[in-house]
N, C-alpha and C positions, 0 to 999 in steps of 0.2 A: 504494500500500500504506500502509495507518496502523498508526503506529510503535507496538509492544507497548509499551501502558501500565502493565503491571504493572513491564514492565522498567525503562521510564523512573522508577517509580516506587522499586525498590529499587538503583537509582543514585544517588537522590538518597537515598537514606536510608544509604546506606552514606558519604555524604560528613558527613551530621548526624551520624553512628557515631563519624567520626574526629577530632569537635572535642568529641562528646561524650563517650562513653562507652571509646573509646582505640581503636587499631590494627588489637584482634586482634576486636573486635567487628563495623569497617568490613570485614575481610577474612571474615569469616564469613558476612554479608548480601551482597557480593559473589562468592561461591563459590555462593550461593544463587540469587543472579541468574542466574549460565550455566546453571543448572540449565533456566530457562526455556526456553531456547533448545537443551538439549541433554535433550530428556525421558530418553533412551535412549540407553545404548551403542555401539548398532549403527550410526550413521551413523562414529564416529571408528574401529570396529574396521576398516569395510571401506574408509574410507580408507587405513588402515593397512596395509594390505596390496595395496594397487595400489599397481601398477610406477610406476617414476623419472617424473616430468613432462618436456614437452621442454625443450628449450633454451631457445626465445624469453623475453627477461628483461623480465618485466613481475611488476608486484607484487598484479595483479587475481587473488584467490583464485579455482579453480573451484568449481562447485556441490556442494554436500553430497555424498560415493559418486560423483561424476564419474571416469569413466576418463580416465586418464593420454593425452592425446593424441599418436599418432606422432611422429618426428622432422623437422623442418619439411627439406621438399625444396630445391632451390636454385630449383626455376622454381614459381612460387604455383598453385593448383588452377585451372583452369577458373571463370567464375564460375557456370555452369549445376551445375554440382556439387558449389558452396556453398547455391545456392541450396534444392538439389533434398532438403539435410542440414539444417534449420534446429537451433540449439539449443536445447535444451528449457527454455522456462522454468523459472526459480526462483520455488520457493511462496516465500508471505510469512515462514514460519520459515529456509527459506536464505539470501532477502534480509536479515534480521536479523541472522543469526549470522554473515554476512559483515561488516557493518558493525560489529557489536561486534569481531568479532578487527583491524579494521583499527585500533579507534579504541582498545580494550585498554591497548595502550602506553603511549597520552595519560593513560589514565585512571587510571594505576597510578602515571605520572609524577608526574600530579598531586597527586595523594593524598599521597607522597614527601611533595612538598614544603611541603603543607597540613601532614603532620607533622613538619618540620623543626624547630619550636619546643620548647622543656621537655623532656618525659618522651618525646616520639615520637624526638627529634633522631635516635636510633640505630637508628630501625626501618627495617628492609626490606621493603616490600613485597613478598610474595612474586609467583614467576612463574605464567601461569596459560597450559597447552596449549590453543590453539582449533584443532580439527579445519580440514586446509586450508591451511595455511599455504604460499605458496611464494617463496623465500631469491633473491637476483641471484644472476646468475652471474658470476666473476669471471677473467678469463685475462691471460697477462701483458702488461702495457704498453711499445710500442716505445721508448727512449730520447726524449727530446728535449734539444737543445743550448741553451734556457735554465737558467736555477737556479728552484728551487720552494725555496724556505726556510722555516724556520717561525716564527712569532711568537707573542706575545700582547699579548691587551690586559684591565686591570682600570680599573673604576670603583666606584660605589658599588653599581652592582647587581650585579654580580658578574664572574668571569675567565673568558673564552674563547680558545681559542687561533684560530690560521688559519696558514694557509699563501701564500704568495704567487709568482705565476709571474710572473719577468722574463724577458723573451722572447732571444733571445742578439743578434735585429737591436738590441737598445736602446741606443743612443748618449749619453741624458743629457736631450733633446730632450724636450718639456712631449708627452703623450703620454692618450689617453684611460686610463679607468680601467673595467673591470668587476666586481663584486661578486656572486656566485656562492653564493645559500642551498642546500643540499644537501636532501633527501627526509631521513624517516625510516630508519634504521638506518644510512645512509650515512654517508661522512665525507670531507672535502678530497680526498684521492688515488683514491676512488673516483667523487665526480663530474667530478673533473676527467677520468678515465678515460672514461669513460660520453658525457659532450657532447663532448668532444674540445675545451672552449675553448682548454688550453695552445697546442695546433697551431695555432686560430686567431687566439693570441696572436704566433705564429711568425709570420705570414703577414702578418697586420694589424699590427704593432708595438706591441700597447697587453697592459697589466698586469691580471692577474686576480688576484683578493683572494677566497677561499674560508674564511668565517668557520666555524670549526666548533662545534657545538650539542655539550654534554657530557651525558652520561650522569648527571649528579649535579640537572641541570637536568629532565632527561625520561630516562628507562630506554630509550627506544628510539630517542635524540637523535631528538626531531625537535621544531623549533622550537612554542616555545608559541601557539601563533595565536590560540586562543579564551579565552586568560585577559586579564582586561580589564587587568590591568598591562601586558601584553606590548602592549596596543593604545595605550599611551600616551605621547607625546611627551617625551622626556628621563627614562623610565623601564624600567625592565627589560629585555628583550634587545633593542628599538628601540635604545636608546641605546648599548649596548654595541656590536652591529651599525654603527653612525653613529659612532660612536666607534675603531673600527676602519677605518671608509673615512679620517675626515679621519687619522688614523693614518698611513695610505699616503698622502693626500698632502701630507701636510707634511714626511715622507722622501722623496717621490719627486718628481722633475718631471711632475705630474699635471696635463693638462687640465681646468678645473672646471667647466669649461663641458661636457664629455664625460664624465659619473660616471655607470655605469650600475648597477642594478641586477636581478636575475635569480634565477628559484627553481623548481621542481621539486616540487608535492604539499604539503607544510608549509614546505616553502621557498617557495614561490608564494604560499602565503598571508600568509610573512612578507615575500614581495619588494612585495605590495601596501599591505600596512602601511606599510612602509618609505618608498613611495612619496608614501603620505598625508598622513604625519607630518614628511615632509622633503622637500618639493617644493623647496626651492631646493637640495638635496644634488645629489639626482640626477634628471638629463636627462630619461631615460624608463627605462619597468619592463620588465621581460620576464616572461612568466607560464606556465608549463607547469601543468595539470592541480593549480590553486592557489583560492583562495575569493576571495573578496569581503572589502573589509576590516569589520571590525566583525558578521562574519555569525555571529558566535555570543557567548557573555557564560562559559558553562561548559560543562561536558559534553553533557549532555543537549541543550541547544541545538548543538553541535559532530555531537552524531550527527545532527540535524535537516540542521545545514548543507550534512553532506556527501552527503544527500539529494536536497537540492536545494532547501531551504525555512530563508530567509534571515531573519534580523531586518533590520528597516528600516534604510536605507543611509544613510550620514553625507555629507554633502558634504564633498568637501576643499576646504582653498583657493585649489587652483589643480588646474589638469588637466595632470597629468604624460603625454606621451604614452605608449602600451601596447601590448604586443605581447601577444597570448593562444593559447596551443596548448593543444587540448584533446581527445580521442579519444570520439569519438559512442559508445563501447562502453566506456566507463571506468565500474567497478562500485563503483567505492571512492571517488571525488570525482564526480557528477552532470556532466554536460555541461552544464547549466543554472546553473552555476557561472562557467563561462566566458562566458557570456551575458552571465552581472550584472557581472561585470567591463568587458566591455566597454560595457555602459549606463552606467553609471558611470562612467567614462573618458573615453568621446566625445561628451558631452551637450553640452561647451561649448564647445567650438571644430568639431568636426563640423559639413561644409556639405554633403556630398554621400557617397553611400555606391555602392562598384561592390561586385558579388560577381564573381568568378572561379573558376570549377572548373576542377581539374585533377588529374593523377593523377601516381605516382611510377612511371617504369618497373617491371614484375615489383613493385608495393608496393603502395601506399595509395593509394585517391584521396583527394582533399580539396574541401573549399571554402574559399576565403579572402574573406573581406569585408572590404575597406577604406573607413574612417571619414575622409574626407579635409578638410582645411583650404579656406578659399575659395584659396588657392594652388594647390595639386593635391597638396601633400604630404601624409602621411598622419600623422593625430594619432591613428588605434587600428588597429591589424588583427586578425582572428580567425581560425584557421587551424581549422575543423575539421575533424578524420580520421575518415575514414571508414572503420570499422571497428579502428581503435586502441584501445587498453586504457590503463592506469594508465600511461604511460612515459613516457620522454626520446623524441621522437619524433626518426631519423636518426639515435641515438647507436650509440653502437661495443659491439661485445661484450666490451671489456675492461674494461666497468662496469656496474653490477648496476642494474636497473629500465630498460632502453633497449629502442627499436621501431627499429630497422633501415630497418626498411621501409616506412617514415615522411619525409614530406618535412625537410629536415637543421633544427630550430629552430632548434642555434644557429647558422649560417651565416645564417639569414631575422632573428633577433635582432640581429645585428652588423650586417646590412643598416639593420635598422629602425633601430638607435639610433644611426648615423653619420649616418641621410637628416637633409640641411641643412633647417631649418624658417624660414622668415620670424618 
């Protein structure tokens, strides 16, 4: 599908709007742009009035007037009676207007902060309803017998908080460390919920560090990936992110040879960043349904990204090992995403590649392809789901955006970033 050029076109002018002519100008050429995408009332009225969506918490919006699908049973359908139901493609204006309400947030954030100088400092951007939208689910979380505390950290690009989970086995003992970027709208105690790392912090004995993205940064926290400061080394939330790891270990008896980082959607794209920009930080990345680094420069190129159509890839300088999870049915970040990640990961140390299929009991099958070292161990893996959506793949229902029924990431993450490497 090629992307509606009027649209791309009064994006960018709504951003010339707000250095030029002020605020309420940018938001009037932006209210004129959904218009493109929404000719007519009638697709948001009769969303509006179909019943509750189900349970399953994923953040891939359905098609325009899509009914509300059943309540997901405990044993999966037949697959002859999936097959026999296919679903109906989405024209090029559904595909659009899903991508616009996904990236919306980014784009209102942005703007935020384009006007945070002089006469904008105090404006709000306002909010804008895109037909479709659907929220995680959130139910309560069992106890665990470590402490999760809260912190922060300021530099000169700005304050974020985090939270940090010590696990109750901790004795004192130099111990790994993991780094945990949340999705869009989420926050600390909800992806901790969601992956379940505290438990596996329980089990495994190592500290998890869950930076969290403000509201003042982006409207719909979620890390800034496509803005080229955010791409750059001892600037902007790179640095404050890096700046919160060494944080935790200069409090804590950290492993530094064992600092990992991990992300979730815009946390994925910022766990790639991360990994770019500070190869001697951290060990290896973990990646769920995240970009490529440097795959976009603004907006317009950020809607292209999550398409599946990349700006040319930067070398880093050095190959951080990767883990990639990615859902062959994810309508909001392209599967061709996790591709280029892994291209780009495993070009230089990569000697031999195996794929493996396999499936999860009553769940998902998958394929996994491992990128391996002339030793046997493994410098990339690729987990694709087959038939998964935008999610935490394995995560818990007691946090918003997880696939259940998805082989467990982060228990395959903790595997990946402990395996010994020569």
């Amino acid at each position: 599908m090629k992307f509606n050029e009027k649209l791309m076109d009064r994006m960018r002018a709504a951003t010339r709007a707000l250095s030029g002519k002020g605020p309420q100008a940018a938001t009037a050429v932006i209210q004129d742009a959904l218009k493109i995408l929404q000719p007519n009332n009638a697709a948001p009225a009769q969303a509006a009035q179909a019943p509750p969506g189900p349970t399953m918490r994923d953040i891939n919006p359905p098609p325009a007037g899509a009914k509300a699908a059943p309540q997901a049973s405990a044993k999966p359908a037949p697959q002859a009676q999936a097959e026999s139901a296919p679903p109906a493609a989405r024209t090029p204006m559904e595909e659009m207007t899903e991508k616009l309400k996904s990236l919306m947030p980014e784009m209102m954030a942005n703007l935020d902060r384009a006007g945070g100088a002089g006469s904008f400092k105090k404006f709000k951007m306002p909010d804008f309803d895109l037909p479709g939208g659907m929220a995680g689910v959130r139910t309560p979380a069992p106890a665990l017998p470590g402490k999760f505390i809260d912190g922060s950290f300021t530099n000169a690009a700005g304050t974020r908080t985090y939270k940090l989970y010590i696990p109750s086995t901790h004795s004192g003992a130099k111990v790994p460390l993991v780094v945990m970027l949340h999705g869009c709208t989420q926050d600390p105690d909800d992806f901790a919920n969601g992956t379940q790392m505290n438990l596996l912090a329980e089990e495994m004995g190592c500290l998890v560090v869950y930076p969290a993205q403000s509201q003042q940064a982006n409207a719909s926290r979620c890390w800034n990936w496509f803005s080229a400061v955010d791409q750059t080394r001892g600037q902007g939330e790179p640095s404050i992110i890096a700046g919160i790891t060494e944080t935790i270990m200069h409090e804590h008896a950290i492993d530094r040879d064992q600092v990992y980082v991990a992300g979730l959607s815009a946390g994925g794209a910022m766990a790639t960043i991360m990994g770019t920009l500070y190869p001697e930080l951290y060990a290896a990345v973990g990646v769920h349904s995240g970009l490529p680094f440097a795959s976009a420069k603004d907006l317009p190129s950020a809607l292209a990204a999550m398409k599946g159509s990349f700006a040319p890839g930067k070398p880093g300088a050095k190959s951080v090992p990767i883990i990639v999870f990615h859902g062959d049915k994810d309508t909001t970040v392209h599967p061709a995403c996790g591709e280029e990640i892994i291209k780009r990961g495993a070009h230089a140390a990569s000697k031999e590649i195996v794929v493996e299929p396999g499936r999860v009991p009553d769940g998902h099958a998958y394929t996994r392809t491992v990128h391996q070292r002339a030793d046997g161990s493994p410098q990339a893996e690729q987990w694709l789901i087959h038939g998964a959506g935008h999610a935490w793949s394995g995560g818990s229902a007691h946090g918003s955006y997880t696939d259940g029924k998805g082989p467990d990431a982060s228990r395959e993450m903790m595997r990946f970033f402990q395996t010994k490497r020569a």
